[in-house]
N, C-alpha and C positions, 0 to 999 in steps of 0.2 A: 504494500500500500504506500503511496505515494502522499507526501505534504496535502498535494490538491485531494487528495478521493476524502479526505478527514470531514465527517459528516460537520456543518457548519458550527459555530461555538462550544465545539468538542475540545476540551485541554483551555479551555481560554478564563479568565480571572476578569470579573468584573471591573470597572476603572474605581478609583476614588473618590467618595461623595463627598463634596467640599462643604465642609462645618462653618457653623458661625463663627467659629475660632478661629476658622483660619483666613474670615475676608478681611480683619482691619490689614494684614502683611500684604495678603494679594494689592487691596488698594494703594495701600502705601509705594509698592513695586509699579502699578500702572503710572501713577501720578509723575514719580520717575520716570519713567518714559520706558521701560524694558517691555521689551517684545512680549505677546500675548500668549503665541508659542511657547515660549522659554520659560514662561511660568506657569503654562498648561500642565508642558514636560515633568515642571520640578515637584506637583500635586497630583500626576500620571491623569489628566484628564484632559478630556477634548478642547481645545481654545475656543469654541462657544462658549465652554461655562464660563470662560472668565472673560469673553466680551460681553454675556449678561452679565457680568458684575457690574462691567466697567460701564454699560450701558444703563443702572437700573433696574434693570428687569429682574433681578434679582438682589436680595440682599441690598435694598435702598436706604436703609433706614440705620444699615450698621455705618459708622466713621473708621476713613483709615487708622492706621496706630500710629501715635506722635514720633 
């Protein structure tokens, strides 16, 4: 059996839910101007979640960390 025949999300580990605990850093990182990517990567999560941070759409109401 081949990588490819592996029935779909067989062996695969769900991403990381990002806690409230962890947007005032995320903020604080966006504000800085660091790529969206690069701290998807560093939370193992898709850079949506953290353009809805950065956006609003999520987590509006938490402030970055001083």
């Amino acid at each position: 059996m081949t990588s490819n025949d592996r029935p779909r999300g067989e062996g695969r580990k769900p991403s990381y839910r990002i806690k409230p605990t962890d947007v005032p850093p995320i903020k604080l990182r966006i504000l800085r101007g660091e790529f969206l990517n690069r701290i998807a990567a560093d939370y193992d999560v898709n850079p949506g979640r953290i353009a809805e941070i950065k956006k609003g759409y999520r987590y509006a109401d938490i402030p970055p960390s001083a």
